[in-house]
N, CA and C of each residue as an Amber inpcrd file, in Angstrom:
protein
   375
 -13.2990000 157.7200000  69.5050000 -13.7300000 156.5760000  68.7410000
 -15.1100000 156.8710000  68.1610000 -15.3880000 156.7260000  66.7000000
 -16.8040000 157.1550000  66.4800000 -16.9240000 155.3180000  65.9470000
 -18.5090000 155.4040000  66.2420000 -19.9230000 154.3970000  66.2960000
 -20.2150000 154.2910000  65.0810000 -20.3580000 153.8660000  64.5080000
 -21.4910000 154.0830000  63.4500000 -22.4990000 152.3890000  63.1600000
 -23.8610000 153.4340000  63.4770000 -25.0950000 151.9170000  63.5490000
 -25.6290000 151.9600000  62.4410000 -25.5710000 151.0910000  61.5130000
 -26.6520000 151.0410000  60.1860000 -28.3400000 151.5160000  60.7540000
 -28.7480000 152.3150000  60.0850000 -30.2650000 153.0000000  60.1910000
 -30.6770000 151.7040000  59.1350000 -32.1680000 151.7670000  59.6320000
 -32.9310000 151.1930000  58.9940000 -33.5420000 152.2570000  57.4570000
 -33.6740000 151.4180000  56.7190000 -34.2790000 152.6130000  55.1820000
 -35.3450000 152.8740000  55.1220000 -35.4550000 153.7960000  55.0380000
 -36.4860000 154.5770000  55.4100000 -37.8930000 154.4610000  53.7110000
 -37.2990000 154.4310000  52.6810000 -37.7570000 154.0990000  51.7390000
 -39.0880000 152.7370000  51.6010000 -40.0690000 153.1050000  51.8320000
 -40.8230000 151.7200000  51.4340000 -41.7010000 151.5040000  50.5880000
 -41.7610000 152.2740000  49.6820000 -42.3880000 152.1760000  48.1940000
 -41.5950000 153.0010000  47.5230000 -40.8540000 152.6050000  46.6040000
 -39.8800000 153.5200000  45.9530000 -39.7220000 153.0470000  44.5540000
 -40.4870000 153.7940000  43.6410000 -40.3060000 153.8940000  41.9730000
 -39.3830000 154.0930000  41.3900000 -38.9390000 153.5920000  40.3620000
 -37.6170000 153.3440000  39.9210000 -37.5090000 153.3540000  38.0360000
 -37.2850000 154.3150000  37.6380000 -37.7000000 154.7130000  36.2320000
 -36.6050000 154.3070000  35.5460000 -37.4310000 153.0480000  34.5450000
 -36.0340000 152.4700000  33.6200000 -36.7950000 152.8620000  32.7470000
 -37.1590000 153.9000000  32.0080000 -37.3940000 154.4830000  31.0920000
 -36.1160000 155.2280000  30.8170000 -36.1660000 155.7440000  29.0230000
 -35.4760000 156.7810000  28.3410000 -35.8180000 158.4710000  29.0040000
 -36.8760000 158.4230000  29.5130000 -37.4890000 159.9090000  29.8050000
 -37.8990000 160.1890000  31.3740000 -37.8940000 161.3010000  31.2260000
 -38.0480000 162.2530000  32.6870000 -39.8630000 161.8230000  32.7060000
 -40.4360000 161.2670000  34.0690000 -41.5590000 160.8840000  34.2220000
 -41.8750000 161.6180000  35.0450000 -43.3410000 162.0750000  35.4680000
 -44.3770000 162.8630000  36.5410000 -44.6730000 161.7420000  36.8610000
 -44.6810000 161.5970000  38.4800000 -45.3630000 160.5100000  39.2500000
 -46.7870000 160.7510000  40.5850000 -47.3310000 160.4040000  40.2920000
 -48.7830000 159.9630000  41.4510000 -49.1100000 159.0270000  41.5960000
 -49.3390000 158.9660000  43.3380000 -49.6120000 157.5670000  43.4310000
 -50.9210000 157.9090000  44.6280000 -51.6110000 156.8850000  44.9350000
 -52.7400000 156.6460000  45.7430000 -52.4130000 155.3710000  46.3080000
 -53.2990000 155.9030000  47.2420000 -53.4600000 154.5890000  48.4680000
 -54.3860000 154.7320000  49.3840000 -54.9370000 154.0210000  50.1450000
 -56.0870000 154.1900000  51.3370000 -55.1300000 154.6750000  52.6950000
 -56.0740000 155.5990000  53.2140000 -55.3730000 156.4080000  54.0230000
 -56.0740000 156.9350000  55.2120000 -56.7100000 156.0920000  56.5650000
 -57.4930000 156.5640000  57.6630000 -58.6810000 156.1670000  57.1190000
 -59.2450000 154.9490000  56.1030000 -60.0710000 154.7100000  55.5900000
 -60.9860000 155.0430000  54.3420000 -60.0590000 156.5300000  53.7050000
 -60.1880000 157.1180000  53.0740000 -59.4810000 157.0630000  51.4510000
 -59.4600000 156.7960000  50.6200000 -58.6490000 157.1080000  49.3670000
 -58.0590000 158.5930000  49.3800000 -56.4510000 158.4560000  48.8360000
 -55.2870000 159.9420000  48.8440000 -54.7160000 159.1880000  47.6180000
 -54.4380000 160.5250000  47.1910000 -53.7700000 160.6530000  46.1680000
 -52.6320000 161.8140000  46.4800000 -51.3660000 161.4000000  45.9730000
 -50.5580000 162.3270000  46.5660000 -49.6040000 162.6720000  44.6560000
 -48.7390000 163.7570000  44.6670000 -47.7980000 164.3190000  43.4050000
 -47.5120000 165.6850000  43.7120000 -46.6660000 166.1680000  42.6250000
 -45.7470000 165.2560000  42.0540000 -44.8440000 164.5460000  42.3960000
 -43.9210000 163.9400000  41.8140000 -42.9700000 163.3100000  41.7690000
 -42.0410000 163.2500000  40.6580000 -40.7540000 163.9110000  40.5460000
 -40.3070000 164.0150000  39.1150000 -38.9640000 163.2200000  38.9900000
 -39.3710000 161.8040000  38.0020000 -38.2560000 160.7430000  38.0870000
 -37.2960000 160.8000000  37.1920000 -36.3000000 161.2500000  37.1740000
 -35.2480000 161.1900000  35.9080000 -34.7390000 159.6460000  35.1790000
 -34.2190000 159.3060000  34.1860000 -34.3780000 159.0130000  33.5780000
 -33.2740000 157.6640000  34.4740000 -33.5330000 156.3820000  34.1760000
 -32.7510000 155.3360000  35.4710000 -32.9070000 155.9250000  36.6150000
 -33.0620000 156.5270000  37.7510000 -33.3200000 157.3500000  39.0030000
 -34.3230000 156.7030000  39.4850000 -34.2660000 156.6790000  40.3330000
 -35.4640000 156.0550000  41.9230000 -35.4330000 157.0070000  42.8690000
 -36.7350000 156.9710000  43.2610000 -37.2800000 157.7860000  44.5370000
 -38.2140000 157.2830000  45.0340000 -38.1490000 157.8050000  46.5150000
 -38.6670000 157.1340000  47.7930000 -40.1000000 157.6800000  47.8910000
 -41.2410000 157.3390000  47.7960000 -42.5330000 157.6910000  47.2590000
 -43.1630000 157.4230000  48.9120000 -43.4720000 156.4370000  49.2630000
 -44.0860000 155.9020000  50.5920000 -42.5010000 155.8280000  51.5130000
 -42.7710000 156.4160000  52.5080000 -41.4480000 156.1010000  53.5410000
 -42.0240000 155.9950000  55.2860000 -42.7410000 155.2690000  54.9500000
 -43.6130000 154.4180000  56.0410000 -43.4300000 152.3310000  55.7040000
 -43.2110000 152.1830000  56.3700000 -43.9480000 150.5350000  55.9760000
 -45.0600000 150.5290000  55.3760000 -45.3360000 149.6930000  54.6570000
 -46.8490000 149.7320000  53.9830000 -47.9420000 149.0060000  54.7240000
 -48.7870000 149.2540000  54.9450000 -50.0950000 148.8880000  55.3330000
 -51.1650000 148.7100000  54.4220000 -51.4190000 148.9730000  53.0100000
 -52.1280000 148.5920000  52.4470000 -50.9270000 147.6260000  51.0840000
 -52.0920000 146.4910000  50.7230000 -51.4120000 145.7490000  50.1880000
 -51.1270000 146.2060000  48.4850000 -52.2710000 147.3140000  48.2420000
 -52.5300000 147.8890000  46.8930000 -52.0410000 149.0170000  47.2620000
 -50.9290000 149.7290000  46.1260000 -50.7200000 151.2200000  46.3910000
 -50.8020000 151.3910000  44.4840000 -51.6230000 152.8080000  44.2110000
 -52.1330000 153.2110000  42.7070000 -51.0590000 153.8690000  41.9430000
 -50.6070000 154.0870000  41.1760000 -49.6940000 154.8850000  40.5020000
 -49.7220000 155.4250000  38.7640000 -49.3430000 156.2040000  38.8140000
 -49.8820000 157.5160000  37.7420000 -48.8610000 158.1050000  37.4680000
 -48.1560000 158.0830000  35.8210000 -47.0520000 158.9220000  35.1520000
 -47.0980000 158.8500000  34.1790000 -47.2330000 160.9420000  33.9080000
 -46.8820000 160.9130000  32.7580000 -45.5920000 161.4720000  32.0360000
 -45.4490000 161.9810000  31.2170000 -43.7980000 162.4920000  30.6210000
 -44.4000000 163.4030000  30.6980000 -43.1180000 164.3640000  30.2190000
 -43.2760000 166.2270000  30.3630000 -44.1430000 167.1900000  29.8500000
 -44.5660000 166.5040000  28.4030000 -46.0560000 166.6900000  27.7830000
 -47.3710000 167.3990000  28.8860000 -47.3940000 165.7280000  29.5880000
 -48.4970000 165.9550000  30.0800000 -49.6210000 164.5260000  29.9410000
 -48.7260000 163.6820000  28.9610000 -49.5320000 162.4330000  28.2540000
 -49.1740000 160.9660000  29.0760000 -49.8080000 160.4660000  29.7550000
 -50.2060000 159.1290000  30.5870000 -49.1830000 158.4470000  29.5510000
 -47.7290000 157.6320000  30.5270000 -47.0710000 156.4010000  30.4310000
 -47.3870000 155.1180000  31.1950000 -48.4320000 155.6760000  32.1530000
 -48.6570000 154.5610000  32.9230000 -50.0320000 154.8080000  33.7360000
 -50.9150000 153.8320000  33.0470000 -52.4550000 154.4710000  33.6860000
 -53.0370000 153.0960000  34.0340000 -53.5360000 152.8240000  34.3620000
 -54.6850000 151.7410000  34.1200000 -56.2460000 152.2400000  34.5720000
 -57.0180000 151.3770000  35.0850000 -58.4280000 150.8760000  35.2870000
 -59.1990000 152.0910000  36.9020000 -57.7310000 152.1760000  37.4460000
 -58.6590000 152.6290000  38.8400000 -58.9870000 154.4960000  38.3620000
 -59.8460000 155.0150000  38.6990000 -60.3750000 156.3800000  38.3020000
 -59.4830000 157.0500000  40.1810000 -58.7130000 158.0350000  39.6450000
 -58.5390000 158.7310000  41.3850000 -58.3990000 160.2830000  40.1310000
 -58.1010000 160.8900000  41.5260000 -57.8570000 162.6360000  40.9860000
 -56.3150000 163.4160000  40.8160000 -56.0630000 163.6480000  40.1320000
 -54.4340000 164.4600000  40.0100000 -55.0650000 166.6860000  39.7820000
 -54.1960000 166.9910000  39.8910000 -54.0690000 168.0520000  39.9040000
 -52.9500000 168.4280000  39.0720000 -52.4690000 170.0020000  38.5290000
 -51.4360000 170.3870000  37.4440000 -50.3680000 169.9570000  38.1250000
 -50.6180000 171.0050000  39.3810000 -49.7030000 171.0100000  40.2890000
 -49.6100000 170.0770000  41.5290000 -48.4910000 170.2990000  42.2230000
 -47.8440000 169.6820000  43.3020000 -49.4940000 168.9970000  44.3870000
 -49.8140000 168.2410000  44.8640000 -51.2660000 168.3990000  45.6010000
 -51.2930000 166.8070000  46.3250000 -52.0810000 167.0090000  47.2870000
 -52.5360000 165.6620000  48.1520000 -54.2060000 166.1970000  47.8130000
 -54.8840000 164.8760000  47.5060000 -56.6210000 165.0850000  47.3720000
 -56.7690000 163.9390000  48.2530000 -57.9310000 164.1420000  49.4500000
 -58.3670000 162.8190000  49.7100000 -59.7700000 162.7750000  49.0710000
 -59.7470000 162.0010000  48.9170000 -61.0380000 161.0820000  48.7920000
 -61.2030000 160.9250000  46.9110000 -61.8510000 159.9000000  45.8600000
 -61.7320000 160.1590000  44.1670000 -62.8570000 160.3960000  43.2330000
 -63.8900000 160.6480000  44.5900000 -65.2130000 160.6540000  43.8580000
 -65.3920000 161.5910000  43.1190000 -66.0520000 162.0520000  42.0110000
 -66.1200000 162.8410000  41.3030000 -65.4330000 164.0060000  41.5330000
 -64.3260000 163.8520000  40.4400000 -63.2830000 164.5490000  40.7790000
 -63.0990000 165.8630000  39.9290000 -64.4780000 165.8490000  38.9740000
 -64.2030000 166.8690000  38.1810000 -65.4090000 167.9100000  38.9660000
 -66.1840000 167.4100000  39.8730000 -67.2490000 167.7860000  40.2130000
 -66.4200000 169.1460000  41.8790000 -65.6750000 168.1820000  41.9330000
 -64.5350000 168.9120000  42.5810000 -63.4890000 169.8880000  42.4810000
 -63.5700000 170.1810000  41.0780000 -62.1510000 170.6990000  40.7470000
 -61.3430000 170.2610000  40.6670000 -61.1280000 168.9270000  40.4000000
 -59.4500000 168.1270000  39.9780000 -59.8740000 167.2180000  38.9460000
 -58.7550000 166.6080000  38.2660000 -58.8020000 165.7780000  36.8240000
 -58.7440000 164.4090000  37.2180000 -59.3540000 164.0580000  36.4400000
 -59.9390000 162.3230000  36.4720000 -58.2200000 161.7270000  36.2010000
 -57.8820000 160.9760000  36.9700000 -56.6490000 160.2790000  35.8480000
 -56.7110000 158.7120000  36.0950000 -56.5300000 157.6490000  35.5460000
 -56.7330000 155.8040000  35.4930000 -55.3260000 155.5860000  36.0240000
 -55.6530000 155.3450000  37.4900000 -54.3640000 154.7620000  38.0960000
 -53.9940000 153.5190000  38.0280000 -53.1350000 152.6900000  37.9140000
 -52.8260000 151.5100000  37.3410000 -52.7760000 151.2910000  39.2470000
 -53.0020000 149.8810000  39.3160000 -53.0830000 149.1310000  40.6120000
 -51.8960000 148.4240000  40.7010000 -51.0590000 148.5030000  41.7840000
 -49.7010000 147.5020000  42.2200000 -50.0290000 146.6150000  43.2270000
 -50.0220000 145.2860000  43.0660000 -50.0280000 144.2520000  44.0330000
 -48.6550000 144.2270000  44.8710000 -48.7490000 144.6460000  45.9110000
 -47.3200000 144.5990000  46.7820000 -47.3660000 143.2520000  47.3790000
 -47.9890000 142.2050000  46.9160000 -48.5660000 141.1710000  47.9670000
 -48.0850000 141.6060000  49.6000000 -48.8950000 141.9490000  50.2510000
 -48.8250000 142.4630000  51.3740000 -47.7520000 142.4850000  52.2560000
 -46.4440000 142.8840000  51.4650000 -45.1780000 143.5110000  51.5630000
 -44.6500000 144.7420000  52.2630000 -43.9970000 144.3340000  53.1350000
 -43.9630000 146.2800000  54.1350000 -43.3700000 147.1370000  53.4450000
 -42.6180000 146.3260000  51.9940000 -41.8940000 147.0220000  51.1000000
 -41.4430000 146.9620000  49.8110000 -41.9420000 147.8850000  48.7700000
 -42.0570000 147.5070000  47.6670000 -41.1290000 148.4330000  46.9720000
 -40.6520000 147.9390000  45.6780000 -40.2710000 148.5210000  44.2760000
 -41.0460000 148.4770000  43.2110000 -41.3860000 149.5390000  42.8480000
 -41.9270000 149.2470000  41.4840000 -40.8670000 149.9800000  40.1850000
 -40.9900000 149.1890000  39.1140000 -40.1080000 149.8580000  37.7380000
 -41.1110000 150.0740000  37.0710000 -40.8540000 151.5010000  36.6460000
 -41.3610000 152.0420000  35.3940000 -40.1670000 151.5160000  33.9560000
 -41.1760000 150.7250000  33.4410000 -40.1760000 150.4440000  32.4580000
 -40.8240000 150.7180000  30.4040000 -41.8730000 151.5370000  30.7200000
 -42.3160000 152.3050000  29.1730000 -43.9580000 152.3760000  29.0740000
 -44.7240000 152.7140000  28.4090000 -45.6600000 153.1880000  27.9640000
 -46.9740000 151.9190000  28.3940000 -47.6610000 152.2440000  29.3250000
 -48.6210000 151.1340000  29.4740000 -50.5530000 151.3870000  29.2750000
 -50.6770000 152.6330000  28.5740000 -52.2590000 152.8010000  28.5190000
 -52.8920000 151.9540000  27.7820000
């Protein structure tokens, strides 16, 4: 006789690209008291992926995508650091002073939600 127990989902911030195009994703969040920035992330076009797969603990998580270019679909106001490549940075203070690129992370209100969706749904700089 086999069991089978529904698992809990493991997914708890998970981006969800209703865009026409293949998106680069970064996102930030506070982390041991610290600001992280974590990427890539490469979202195909309708496709979702599981970005945070923890419960959330902070109520703000940052997020950063651009298309294949290289050109910001989704930036806003907060300053953190990205890299070309694949990379975790902690901390966003001068980030060029560091060796990594300035990029304007747009801020998500999860209202203090253990679990969020966000849609990418087109061009927001």
């Amino acid at each position: 006789m086999l069991l089978w127990f529904p698992t809990r989902a493991e997914a708890e911030f998970t981006v969800c690209n209703q865009t026409l195009d293949v998106v680069n994703l970064a996102v930030g969040q506070e982390v041991e008291g610290a600001f992280q920035t974590d990427g890539w992330w490469t979202i195909g076009a309708n496709q979702c992926v599981n970005v945070i797969r923890e419960e959330l603990t902070n109520r703000y998580i940052y997020v950063y995508a651009t298309d294949v270019f290289g050109n910001a679909i989704v930036a806003g106001t907060t300053d953190m650091c990205v890299e070309r490549r694949r990379f975790t940075i902690r901390g966003i203070e001068e980030c060029w002073l560091r060796g990594h690129i300035a990029a304007r992370f747009q801020e998500v209100d999860t209202q203090a939600q253990v679990r969020w969706t966000y849609f990418l749904t087109g061009a927001s700089p």
